[in-house]
C-alpha positions in Angstrom: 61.5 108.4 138.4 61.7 104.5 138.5 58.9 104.8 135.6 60.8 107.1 133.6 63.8 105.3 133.3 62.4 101.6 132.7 60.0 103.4 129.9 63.3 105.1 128.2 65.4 101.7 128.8 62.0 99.7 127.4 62.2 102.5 124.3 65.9 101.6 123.6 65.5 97.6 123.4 62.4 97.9 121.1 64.4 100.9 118.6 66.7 97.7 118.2 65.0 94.9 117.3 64.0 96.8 114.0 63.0 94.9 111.1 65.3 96.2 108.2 67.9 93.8 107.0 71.4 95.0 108.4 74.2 97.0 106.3 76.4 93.8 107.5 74.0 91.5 105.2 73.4 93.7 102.3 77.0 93.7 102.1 78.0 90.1 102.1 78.6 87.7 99.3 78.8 84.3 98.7 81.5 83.0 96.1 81.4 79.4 94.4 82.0 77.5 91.3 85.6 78.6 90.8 89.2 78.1 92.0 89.2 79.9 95.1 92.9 80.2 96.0 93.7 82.2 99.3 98.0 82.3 98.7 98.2 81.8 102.0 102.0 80.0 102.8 104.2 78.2 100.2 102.1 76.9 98.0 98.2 78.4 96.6 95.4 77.2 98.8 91.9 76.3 97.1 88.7 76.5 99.1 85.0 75.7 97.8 83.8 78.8 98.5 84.7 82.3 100.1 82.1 85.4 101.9 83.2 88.6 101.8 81.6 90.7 103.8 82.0 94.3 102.8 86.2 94.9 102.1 86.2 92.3 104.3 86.9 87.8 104.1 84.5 86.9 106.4 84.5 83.1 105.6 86.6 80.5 103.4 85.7 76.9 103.0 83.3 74.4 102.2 80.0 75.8 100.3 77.5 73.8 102.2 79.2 75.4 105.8 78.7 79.0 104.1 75.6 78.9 103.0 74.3 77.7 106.6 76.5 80.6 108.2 75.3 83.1 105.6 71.7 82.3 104.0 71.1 85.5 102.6 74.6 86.2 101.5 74.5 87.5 97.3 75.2 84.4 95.8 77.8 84.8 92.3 78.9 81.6 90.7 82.1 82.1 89.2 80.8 79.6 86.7 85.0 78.1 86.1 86.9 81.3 87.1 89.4 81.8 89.4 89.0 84.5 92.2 92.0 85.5 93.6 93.2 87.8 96.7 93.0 91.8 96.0 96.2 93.3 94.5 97.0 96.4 95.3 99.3 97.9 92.4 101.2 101.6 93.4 101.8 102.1 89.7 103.9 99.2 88.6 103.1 98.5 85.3 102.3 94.9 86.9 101.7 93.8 83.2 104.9 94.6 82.2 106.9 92.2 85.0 106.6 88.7 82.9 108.2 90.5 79.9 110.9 91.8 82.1 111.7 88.4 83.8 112.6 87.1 80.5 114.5 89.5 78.6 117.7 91.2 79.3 118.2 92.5 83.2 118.7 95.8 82.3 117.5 97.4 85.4 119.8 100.0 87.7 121.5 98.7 90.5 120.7 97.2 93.0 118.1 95.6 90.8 120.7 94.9 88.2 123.7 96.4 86.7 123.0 99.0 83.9 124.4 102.2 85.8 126.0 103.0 82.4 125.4 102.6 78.5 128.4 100.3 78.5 127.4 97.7 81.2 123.5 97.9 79.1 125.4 97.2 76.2 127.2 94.4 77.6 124.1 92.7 79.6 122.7 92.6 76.4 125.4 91.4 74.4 125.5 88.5 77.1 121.5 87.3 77.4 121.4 87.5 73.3 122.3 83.6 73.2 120.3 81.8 70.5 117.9 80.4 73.3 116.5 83.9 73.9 116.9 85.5 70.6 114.6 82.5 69.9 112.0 83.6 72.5 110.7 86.6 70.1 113.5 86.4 67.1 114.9 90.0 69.3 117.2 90.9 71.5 115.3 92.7 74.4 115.1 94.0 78.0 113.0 96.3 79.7 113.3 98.9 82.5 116.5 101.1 81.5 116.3 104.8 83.6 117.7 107.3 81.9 117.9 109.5 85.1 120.1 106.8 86.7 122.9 105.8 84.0 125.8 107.7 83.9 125.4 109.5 80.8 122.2 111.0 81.8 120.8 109.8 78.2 118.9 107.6 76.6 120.9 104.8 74.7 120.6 105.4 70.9 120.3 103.4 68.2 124.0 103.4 67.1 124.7 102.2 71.1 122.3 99.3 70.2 123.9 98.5 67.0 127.2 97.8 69.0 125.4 94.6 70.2 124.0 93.5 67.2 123.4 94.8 63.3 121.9 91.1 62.6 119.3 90.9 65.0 116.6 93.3 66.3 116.5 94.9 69.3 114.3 97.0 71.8 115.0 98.1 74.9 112.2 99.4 76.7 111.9 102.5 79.5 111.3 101.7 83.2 108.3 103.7 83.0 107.4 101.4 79.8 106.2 104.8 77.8 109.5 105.1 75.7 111.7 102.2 73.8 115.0 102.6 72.1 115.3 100.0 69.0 118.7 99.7 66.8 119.1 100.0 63.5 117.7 96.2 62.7 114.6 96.8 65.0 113.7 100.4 63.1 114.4 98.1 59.3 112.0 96.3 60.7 109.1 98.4 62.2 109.6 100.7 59.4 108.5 97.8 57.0 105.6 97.6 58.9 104.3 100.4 58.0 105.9 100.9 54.4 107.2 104.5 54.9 
């Protein structure tokens, strides 16, 4: 019996110490050449080199220290590129948010105050100063829901034209797949594409 089980326990230890790389290594990657910036705390944190390690960070910090702790990590140079941490976006139109930030805060409440066609019209009545017209030569805001104002409509051209007949303006749909322009804006596209 004693034979038995130091021959299985012998079989178990040498089934280990197989020779094929691990999943853990085939997996791992070496990052350098680039602004590594981890955005940990107040302000963005660049390190020399990072190792992921799967969907994993297995290492951040100085290149020579990585490639000791990982020598047959996948090298990639970023050759000048920045890497940055993962973002994860739930359907945000994250491309949209810089175009919002500087135009007219025409969100619902509690993100802003457009809960009617009147209070739109008046948030953009007060962000069309000449500073911001001057931004794109429009009047313009972004993220209006229908669903949520008052009304239960969209705001129409003529609602628009109540802020401004001079200058152009758009308004664009918090899903970002419908605008409204006034009469100025429609002059305008319409030129565009000589109809």
């Amino acid at each position: 019996m004693k034979q038995i089980v130091t021959f299985l326990v012998a079989l178990i230890l040498f089934s280990a110490c197989s020779k094929e790389p691990s999943k853990t290594l085939e997996s791992q990657t070496l990052y350098f050449g680039g602004d590594i910036i981890t955005m940990r705390g107040d302000k963005p944190n660049y390190m020399k080199s990072m190792v992921s390690n799967g969907d994993s960070i297995a290492f951040l910090g100085p290149l020579s220290e990585a490639e000791k702790l990982f020598p047959n990590a996948k090298k990639t140079n970023l050759d000048g590129k920045t890497l940055l941490p993962g973002f994860i976006d739930a359907h945000a139109h994250f491309a949209g948010f810089p175009s919002q930030s500087i135009g007219a805060q025409i969100l619902p409440p509690p993100d802003a105050g457009a809960n009617n066609i009147e209070s739109l019209i008046q948030i953009l009545k007060d962000w069309s100063t000449p500073e911001n017209i001057k931004l794109t030569g429009w009047i313009f805001g972004m993220g209006f829901d229908d669903s949520v104002l008052e009304e239960k409509r969209f705001p129409t051209k003529n609602d628009l034209d109540k802020v401004s007949t001079v200058h152009p303006i758009m308004i664009v749909h918090i899903s970002g797949h419908f605008c409204v322009v006034n009469s100025k804006g429609l002059e305008l596209l319409l030129s565009l594409i000589h109809i």
